[in-house]
C-alpha positions as CSV (number, residue, x, y, z in Angstrom):
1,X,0.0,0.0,0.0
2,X,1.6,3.4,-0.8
3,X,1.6,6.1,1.8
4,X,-1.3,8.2,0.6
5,X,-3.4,5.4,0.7
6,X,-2.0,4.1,4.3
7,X,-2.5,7.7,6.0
8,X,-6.1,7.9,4.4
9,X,-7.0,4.5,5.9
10,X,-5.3,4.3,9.2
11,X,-4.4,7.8,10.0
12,X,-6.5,9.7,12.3
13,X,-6.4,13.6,12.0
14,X,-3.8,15.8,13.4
15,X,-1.7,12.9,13.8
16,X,1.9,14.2,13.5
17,X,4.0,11.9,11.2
18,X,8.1,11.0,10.9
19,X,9.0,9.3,7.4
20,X,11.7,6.5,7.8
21,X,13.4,4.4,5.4
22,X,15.5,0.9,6.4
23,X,18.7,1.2,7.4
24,X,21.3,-1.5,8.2
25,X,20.7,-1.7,11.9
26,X,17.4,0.0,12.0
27,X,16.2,2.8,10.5
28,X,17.1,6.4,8.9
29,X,14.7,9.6,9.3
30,X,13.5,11.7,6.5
31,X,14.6,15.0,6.9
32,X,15.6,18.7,5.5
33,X,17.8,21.0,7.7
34,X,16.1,24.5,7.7
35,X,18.8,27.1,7.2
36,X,16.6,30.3,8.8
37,X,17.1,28.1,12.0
38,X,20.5,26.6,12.7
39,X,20.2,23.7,14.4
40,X,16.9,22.8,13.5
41,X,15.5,20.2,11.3
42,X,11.8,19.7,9.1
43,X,11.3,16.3,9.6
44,X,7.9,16.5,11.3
45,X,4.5,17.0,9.3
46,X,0.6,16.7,10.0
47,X,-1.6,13.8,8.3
48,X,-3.6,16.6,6.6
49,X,-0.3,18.7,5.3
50,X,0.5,15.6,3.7
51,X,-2.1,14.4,2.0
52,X,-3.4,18.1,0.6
53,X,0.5,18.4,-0.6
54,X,1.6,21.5,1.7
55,X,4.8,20.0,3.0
56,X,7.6,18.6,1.1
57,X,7.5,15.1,2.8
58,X,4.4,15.0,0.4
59,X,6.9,14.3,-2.2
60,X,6.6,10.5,-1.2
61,X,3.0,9.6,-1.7
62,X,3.5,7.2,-3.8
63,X,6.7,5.3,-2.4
64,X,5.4,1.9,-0.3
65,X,4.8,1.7,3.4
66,X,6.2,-0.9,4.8
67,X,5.3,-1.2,8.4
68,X,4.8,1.7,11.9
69,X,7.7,1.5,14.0
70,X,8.6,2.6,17.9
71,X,11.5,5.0,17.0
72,X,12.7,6.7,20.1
73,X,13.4,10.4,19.4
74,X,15.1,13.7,21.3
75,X,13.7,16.9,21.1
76,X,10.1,18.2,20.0
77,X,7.4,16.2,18.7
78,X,8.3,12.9,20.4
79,X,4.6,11.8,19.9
80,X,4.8,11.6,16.4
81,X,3.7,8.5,14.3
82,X,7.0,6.7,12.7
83,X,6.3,5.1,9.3
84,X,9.1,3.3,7.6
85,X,8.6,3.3,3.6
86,X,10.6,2.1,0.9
87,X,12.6,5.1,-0.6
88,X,13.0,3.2,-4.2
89,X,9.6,2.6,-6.5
């Protein structure tokens, strides 16, 4: 199932979402390093920002989920739902 289609069908609204791809040993965030804020990365998004295209993670609608994982993160927006997708079509 591609990620449109998974955050449509088991997403609820204003969920916060982290992208993830495999990695050996576990897995590798999804992100863009903001250069108005040093330090600072874009890696978080909302369901609905996603799927009305608003954010650049939207870029990867199409790319295959392939399973919700427990990623421990520091920093804001611990809560946020981890899905790991396959970077390649």
């Amino acid at each position: 199932m591609n990620l449109e289609n998974f955050v449509k069908s088991y997403i609820c609204k204003n969920t916060l979402l982290r992208l993830w791809i495999p990695y050996p040993g576990g897995h590798q965030l999804i992100y863009r390093e903001d250069p108005s804020k040093p330090n600072d990365i874009d890696d978080v998004c909302m369901e609905w920002a996603l799927l009305d295209r608003k954010h650049w993670l939207s870029e990867y609608l199409d790319r295959e989920v392939i399973g919700v994982a427990d990623i421990f993160v520091q920093g804001p927006y611990v809560e946020a739902v981890n899905i790991v997708i396959k970077l390649e079509e």
